[in-house]
N, CA and C of each residue as an Amber inpcrd file, in Angstrom:
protein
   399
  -2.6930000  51.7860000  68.0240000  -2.9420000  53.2070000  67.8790000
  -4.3940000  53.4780000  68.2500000  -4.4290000  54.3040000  69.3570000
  -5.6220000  54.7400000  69.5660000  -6.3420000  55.9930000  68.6800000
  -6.5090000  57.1300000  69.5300000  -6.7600000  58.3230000  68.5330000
  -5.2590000  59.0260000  67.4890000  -5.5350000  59.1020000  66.0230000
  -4.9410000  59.5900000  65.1040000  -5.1010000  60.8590000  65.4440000
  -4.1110000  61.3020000  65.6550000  -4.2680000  63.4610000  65.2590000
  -3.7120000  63.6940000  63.6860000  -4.2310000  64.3510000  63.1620000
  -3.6810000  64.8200000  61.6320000  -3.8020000  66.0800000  61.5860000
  -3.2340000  66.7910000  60.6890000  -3.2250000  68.0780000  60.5920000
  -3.1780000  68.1580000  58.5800000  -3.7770000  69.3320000  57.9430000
  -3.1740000  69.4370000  56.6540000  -2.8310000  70.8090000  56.6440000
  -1.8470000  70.9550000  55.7770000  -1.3610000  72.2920000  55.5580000
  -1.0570000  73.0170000  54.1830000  -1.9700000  73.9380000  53.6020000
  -1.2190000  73.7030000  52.0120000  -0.0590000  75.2370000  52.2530000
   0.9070000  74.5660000  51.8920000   1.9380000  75.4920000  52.1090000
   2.0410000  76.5260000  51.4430000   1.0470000  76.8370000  50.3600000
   1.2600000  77.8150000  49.3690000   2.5060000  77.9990000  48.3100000
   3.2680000  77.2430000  48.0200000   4.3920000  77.0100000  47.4460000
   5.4180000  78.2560000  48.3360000   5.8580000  79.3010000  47.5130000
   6.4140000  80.6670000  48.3350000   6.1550000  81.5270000  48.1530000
   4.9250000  81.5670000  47.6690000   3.8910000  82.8440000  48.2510000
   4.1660000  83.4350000  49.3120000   3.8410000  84.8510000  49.1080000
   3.5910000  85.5720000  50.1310000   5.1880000  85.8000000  51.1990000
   5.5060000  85.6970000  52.3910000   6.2240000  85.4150000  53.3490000
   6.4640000  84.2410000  54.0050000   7.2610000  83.6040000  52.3950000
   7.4140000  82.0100000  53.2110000   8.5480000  81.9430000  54.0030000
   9.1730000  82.3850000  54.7110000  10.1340000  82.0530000  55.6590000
   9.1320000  82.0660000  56.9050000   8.8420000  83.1970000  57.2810000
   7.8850000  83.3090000  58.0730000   6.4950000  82.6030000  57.8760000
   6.1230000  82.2510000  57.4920000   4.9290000  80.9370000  57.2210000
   5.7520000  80.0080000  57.5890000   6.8040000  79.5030000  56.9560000
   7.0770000  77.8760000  56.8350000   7.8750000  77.7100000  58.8740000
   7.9650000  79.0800000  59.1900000   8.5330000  79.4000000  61.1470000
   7.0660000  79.0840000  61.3500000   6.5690000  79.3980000  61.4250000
   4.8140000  79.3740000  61.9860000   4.3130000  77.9610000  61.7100000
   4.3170000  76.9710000  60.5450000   4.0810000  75.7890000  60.5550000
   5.0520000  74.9700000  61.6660000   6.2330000  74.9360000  61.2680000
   7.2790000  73.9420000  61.9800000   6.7840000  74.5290000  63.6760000
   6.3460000  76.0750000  64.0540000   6.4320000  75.8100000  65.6960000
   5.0220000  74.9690000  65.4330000   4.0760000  75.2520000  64.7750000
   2.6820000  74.7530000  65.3810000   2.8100000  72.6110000  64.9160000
   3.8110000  72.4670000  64.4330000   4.5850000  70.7540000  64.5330000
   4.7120000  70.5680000  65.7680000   5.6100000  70.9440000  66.3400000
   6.2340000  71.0220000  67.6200000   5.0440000  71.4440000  68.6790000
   4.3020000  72.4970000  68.7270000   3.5020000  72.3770000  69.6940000
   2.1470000  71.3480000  70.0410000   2.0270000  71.1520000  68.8340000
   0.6100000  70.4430000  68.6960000   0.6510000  68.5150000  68.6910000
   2.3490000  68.2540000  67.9850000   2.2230000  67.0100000  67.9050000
   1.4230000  66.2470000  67.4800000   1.0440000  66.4220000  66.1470000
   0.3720000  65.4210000  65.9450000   0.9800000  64.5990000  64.7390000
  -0.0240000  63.1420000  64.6090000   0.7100000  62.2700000  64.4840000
   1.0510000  62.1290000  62.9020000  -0.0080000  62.9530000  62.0890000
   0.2780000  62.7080000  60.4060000   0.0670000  63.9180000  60.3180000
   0.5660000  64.6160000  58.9580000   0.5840000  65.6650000  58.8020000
   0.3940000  65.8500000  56.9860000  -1.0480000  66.2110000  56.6670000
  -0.8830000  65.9270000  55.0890000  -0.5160000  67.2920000  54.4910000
   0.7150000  67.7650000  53.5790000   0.8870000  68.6050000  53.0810000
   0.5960000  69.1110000  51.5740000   0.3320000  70.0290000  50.8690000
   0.0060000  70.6730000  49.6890000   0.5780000  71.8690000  48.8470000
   1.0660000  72.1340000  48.0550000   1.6510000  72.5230000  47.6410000
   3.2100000  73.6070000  48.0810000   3.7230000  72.4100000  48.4640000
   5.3920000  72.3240000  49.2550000   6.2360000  72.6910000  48.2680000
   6.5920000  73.8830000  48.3060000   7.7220000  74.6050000  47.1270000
   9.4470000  74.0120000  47.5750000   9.5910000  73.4160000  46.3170000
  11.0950000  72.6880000  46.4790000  11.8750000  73.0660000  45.2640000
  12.8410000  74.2040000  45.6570000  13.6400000  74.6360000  44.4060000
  15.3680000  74.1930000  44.5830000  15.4410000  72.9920000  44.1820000
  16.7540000  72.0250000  44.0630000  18.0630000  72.9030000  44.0900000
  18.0090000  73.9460000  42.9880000  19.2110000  74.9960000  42.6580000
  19.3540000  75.7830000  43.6860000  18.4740000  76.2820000  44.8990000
  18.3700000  76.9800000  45.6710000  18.3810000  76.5160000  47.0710000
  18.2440000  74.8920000  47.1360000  18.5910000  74.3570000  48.1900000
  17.2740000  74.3490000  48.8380000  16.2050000  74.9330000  48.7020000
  14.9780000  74.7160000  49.4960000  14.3530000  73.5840000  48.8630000
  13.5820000  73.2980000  50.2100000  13.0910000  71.9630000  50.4240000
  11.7690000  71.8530000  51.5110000  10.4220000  72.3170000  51.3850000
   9.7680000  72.5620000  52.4380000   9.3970000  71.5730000  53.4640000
   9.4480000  70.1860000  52.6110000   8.8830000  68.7630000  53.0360000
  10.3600000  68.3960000  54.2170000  11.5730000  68.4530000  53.2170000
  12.7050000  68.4290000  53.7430000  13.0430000  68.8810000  55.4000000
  12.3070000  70.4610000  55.2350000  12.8690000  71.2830000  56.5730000
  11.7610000  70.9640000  57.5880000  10.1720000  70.5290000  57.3040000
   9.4880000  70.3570000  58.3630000   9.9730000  68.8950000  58.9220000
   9.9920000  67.7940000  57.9640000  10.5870000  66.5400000  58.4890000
  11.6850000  66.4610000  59.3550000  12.2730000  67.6970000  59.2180000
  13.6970000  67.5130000  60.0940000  13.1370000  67.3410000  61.5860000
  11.8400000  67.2780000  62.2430000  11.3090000  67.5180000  63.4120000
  11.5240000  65.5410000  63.8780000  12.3070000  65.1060000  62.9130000
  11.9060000  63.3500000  62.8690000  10.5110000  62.6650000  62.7420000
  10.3780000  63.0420000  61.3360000   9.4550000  62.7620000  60.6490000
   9.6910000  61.5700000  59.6740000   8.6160000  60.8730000  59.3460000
   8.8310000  59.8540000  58.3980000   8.2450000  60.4580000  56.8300000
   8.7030000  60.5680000  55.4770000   7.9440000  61.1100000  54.6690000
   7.6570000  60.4940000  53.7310000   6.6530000  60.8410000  52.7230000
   5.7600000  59.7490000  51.4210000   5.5650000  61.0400000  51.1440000
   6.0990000  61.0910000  49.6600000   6.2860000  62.2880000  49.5380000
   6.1470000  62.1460000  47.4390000   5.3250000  62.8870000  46.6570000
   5.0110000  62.8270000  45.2720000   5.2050000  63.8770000  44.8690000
   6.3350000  64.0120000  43.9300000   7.2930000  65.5450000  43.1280000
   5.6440000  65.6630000  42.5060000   5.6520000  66.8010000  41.9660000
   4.6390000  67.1890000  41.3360000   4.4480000  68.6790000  40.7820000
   4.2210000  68.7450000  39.8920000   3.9030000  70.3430000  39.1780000
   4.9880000  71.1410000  38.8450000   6.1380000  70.3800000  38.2060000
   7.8150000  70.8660000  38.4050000   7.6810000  72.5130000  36.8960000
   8.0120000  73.2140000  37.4280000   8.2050000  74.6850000  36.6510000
   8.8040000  75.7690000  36.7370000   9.0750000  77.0150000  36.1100000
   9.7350000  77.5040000  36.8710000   8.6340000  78.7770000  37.3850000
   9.2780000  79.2760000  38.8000000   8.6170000  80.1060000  39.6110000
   9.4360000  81.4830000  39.9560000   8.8960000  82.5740000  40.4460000
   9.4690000  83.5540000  40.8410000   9.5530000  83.2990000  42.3620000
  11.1280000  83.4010000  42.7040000  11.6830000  83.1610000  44.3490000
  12.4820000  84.0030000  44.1560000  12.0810000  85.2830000  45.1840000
  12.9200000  86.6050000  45.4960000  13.1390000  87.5070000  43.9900000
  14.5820000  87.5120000  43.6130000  14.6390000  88.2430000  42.2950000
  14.7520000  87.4170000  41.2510000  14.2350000  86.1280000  41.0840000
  14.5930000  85.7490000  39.9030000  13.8520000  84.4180000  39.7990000
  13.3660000  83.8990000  38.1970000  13.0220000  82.3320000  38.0190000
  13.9840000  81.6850000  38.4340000  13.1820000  80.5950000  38.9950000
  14.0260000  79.1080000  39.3620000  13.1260000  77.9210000  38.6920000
  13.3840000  77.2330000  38.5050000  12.8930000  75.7170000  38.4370000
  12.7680000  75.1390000  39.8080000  11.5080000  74.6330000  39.9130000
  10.7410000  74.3960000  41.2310000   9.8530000  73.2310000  41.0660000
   9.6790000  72.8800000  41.6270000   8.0020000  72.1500000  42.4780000
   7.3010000  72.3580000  43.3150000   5.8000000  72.0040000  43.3130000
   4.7800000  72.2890000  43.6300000   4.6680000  70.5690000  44.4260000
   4.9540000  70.0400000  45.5090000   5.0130000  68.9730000  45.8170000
   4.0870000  68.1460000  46.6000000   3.3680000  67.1880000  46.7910000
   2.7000000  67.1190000  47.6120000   3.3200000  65.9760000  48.7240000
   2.8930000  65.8110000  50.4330000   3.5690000  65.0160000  51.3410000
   2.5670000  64.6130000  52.2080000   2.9780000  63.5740000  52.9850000
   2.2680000  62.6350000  53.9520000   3.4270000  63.3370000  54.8190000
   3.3090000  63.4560000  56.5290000   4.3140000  63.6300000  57.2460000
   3.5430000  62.5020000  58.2480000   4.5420000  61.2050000  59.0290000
   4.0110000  60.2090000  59.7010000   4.9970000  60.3090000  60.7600000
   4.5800000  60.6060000  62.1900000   5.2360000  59.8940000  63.3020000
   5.5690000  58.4050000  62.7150000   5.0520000  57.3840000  62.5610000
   5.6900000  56.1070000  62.3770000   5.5820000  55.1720000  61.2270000
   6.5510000  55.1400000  60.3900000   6.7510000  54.3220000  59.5470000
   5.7210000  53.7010000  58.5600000   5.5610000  54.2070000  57.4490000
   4.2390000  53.4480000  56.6540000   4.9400000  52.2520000  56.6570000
   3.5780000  51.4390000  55.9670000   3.7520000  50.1190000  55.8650000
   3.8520000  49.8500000  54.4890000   3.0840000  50.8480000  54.1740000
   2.9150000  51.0250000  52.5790000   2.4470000  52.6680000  52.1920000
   3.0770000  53.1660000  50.8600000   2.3990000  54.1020000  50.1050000
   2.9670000  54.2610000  48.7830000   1.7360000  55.5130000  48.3550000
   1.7460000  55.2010000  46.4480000   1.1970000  56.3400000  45.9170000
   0.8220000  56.3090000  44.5840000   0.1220000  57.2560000  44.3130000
  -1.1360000  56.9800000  43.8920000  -1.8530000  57.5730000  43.0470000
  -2.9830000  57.5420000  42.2410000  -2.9560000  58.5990000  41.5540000
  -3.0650000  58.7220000  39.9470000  -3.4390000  59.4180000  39.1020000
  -4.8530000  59.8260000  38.9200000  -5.0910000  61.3250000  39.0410000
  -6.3880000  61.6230000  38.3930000  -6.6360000  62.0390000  37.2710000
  -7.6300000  62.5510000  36.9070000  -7.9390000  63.1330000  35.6570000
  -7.3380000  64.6550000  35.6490000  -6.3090000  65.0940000  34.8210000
  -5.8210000  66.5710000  35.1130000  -6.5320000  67.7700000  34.6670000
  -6.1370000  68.9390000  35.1130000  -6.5520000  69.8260000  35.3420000
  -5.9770000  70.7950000  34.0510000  -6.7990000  71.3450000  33.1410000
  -6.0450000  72.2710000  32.2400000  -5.5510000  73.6910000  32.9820000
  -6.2900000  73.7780000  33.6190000  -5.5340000  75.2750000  34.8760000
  -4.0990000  75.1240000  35.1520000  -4.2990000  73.8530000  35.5250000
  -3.1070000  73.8080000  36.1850000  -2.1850000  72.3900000  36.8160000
  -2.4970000  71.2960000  35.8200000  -2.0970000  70.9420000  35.6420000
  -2.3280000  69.0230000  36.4500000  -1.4920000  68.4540000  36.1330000
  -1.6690000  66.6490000  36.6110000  -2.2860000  66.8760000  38.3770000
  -2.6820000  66.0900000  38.0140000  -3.3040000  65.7520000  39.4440000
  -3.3690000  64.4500000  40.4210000  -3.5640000  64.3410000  41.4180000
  -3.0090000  62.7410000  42.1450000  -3.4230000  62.4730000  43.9920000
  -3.7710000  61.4980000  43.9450000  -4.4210000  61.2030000  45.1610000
  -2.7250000  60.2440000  46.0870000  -1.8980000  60.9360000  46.8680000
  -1.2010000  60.0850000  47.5260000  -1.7490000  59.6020000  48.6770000
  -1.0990000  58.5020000  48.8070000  -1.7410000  57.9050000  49.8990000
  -0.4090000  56.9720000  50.9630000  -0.3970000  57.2170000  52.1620000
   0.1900000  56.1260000  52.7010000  -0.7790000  55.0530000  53.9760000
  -0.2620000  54.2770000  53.9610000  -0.9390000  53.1670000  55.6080000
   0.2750000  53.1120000  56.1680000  -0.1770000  53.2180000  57.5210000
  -0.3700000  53.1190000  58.5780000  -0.8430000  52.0370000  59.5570000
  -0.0210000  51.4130000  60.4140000  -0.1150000  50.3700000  61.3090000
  -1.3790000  50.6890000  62.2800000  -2.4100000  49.6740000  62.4650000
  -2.9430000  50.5690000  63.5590000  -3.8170000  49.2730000  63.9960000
  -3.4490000  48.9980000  65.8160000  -3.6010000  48.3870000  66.0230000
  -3.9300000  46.3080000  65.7680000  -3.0740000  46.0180000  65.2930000
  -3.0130000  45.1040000  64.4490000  -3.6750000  45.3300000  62.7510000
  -4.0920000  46.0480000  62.4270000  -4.7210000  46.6530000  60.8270000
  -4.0010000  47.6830000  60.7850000  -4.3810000  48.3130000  59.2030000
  -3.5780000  49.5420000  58.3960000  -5.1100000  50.4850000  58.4030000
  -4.2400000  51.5120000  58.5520000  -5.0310000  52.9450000  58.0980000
  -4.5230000  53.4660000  56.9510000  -5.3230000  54.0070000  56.0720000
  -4.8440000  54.2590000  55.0710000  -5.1870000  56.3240000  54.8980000
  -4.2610000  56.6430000  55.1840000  -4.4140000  58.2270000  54.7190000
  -4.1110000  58.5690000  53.6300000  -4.9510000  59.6900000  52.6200000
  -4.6750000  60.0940000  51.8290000  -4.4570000  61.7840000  51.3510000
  -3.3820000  62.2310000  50.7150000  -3.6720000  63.9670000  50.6750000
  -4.1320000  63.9300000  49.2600000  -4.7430000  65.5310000  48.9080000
  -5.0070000  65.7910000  47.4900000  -4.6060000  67.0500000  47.5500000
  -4.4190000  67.6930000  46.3450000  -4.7850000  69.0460000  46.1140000
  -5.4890000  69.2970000  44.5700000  -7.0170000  69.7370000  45.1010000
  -7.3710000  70.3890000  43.3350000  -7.4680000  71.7500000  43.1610000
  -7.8250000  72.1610000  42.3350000  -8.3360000  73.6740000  41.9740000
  -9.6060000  73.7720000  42.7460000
């Protein structure tokens, strides 16, 4: 592996106009290609079938992926039970990944350093996402 492209994106859980946000991420996947993609707060509501990590990976993505901040949220007219998730998105195959616990946040809650490696050129790269306050 020569040059790494990465991108991060915090998805805003579904704030705002997430259909249209989460169209605007997946084209700028597709146009830009790049090779990791660290994501931040990826709204995944199980009962409702959404899945943000889910629908960008569908581009054939590899994912390392840590549930996180599970509650319930307002989506359209009503609470759901959700997550706040965080993701690695990898063109190719970790070799390894994990988490790390931090010290949490009374705002808002646990906090965590994921991390995956990456093959790269006979050695590992090791990327990591966060999200704090």
């Amino acid at each position: 592996m020569g040059l790494l492209r990465c991108l991060s994106f915090n998805i805003w859980k579904n704030e705002g106009d997430y259909p249209r946000r989460m169209a605007a991420i997946a084209g700028l996947l597709r146009e830009l290609q790049p090779d990791v993609v660290a994501l931040q707060e990826c709204f995944v509501a199980p009962e409702l079938g959404i899945d943000s990590v889910r629908t960008l990976a569908a581009q054939g993505w590899h994912v390392t992926r840590y549930p996180a901040r599970a509650k319930q949220r307002w989506h359209r007219d009503a609470w759901v039970e959700s997550r706040s998730d965080m993701a690695i998105l990898t063109r190719t195959a970790p070799l390894a990944s994990g988490m790390v616990a931090l010290p949490p946040d009374l705002r808002d809650g646990e906090r965590g350093l994921l991390w995956a490696d990456l093959p790269a050129s006979g050695a590992r790269v090791r990327l990591g996402c966060t999200h704090l306050t």
